[in-house]
Steps between C-alpha positions, in 0.01 A plus 500: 500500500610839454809633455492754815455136662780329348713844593386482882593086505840599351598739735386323840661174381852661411495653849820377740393318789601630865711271714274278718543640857794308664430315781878465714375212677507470913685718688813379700376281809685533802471201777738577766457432954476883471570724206727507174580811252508417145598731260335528157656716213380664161611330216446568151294266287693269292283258368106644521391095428647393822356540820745416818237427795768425857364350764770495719511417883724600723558302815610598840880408409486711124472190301287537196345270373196407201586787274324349185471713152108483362383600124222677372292482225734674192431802424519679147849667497515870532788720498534672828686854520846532672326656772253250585574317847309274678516401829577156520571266863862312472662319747592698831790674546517501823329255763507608933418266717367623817362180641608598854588808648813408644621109328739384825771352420514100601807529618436774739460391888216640698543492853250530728516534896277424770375817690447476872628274768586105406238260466456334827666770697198841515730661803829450326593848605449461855641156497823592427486758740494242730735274358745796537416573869492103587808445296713792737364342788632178465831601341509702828338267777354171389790358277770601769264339728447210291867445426584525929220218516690314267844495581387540893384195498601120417304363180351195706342755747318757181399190309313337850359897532432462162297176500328626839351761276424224257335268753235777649361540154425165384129564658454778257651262192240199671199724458564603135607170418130373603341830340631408166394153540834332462462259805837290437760822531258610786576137684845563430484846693334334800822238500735740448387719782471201704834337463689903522312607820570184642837285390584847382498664817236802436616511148846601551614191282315411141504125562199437338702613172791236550471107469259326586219755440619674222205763547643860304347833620276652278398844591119626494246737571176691427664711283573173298204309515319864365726450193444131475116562453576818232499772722780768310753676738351842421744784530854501579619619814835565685430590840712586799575222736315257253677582182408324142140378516135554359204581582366123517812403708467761748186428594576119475799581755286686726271209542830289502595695813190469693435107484813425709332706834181417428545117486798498742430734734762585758776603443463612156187723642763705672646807269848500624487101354351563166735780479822329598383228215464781260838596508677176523339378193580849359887452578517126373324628171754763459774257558336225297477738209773710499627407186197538252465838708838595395480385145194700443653825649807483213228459258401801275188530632470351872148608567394364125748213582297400845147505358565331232702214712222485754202518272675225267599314843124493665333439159755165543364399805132499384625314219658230738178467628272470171792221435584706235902462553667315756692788653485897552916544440519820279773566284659828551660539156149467331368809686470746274664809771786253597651575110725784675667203686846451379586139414712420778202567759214315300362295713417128502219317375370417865453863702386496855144580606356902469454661845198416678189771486 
């Protein structure tokens, strides 16, 4: 070997090495529902053996978690200026959660209103236009009327009227009895309207309800037996002359109306009959319901107050039916537009029967 060869080994092997090329490990990893800012900074490099590799993840609340220092293969140490800097991750300064754009409070109540008119009720607006109009007349006419009728006469002459009116509809209760298939109640009809039109004298005297019978009115009619096979009332109506009612139960009344001629004949074929019976049985339900009519008009709401009674009230009746509950007696106090009441004037548990449609 020569010695230029020996002179070239020298030299190469007294050479410094260069510091292997760092490698600063991942960057920060950011796991958030949306986004998260971390914040890395330059640091100077303290110890050139030491690699810090963070793996940090943020979470939609800020926590951090699995932040875990790694190692790398030492290095040979070199002596690094003061002006060397490397950039090197660290934990975050600063973490924003912006899982949501606007976080709502648990605490904070949302209300939310129905639009339009009440469920049940699609003409609510001219309903109560109605109810307004029907309500003036009879404050002006029918309840002075009503109240004449009832002082006028003696109490044993209204309730004979009364059961009169009773009496002539016992067909129509027969019929839907027998549609509805409940042939015991309908036999009890038949006796009842037996024994009143006859020991009764034309119905003028319930005897049929006293000892020995002991045979109770039950009221009836297409409207009911509609609702006893599932038939919903439809809309809500308050009509003049008629009042509270639905679509099913007017048209159920209608047909109501028409059996009495059409079996009977004479004289309920005449107008001037059917007409007079129209507004005695409108009188004695006046008079027989005076005080639920009253009640309702010191509620809050008396046009909320009467649906809601008579809806409640006719769903009862189907339910009597369906032997679903053994009575239709509606509590006033339970209505939710009777609240206004003031405690004095809530009612009783029993509550006399809605006007008829």
């Amino acid at each position: 070997m020569s010695i230029t060869n020996i002179v070239a080994i020298a030299i190469l092997s007294g050479s410094p090495q260069c510091p292997p090329v760092r490698d600063l490990g991942s960057a920060v990893e950011v796991v958030s529902v949306a986004s998260a800012v971390s914040v890395p900074t330059q640091l100077p490099l303290e110890d050139p053996s030491r690699d810090m590799a963070v793996d940090t993840a943020i979470t939609g609340s800020g926590a951090i978690t699995n932040t875990t220092p790694s190692t790398t293969t030492e290095a040979q140490p070199t002596a690094a200026t003061p002006s060397e800097t490397v950039v090197a991750p660290t934990k975050p300064t600063a973490a924003i959660d912006i899982a949501a754009p606007a976080a709502i409070d648990r605490n904070t109540i949302v209300v939310t209103a129905r639009q339009g008119p009440p469920r049940g009720d699609p003409i609510a607006v001219v309903n109560e236009v109605s109810f307004v109009a029907v309500q003036a007349v009879d404050e002006a006419f029918v309840a002075p009327i009503a109240y004449g009728y009832q002082k006028g006469l003696p109490e044993p002459i209204r309730d004979g009227i009364h059961n009169a009116l009773n009496n002539l509809d016992e067909p129509i209760v027969l019929l839907n009895f027998l549609l509805q298939f409940k042939i015991g109640k309908a036999v009890e009809t038949v006796g009842r309207f037996t024994i009143n039109s006859t020991v009764g004298v034309a119905g003028l005297f319930d005897v049929a309800e006293k000892k020995p019978f002991k045979l109770p009115r039950r009221s009836n009619g297409l409207a009911d037996t509609l609702g006893y096979y599932g038939v919903g009332p439809g809309p809500y109506l308050f009509l003049p002359l008629i009042g509270s009612t639905t679509l099913r139960d007017v048209v159920g009344r209608i047909a109501d109306l028409s059996l009495l001629p059409a079996a009977v004949g004479k004289p309920f074929t005449n107008p001037l009959v059917s007409a007079s019976k129209g507004v005695l049985s409108s009188i004695d339900d006046r008079v027989e319901n005076d005080e639920i009519l009253t009640r309702i008009q010191q509620s809050g709401n008396p046009y909320a107050a009467m649906r809601e009674y008579y809806l409640k009230r006719r769903q009862a009746e189907i339910d009597v039916l369906r032997d679903k509950r053994c009575n239709a007696d509606i509590n006033l106090a339970d209505l939710e537009f009777m609240d206004s009441l003031p405690e004095a004037k809530k009612p009783s548990k029993k509550s006399p029967a809605p006007p008829k449609n």
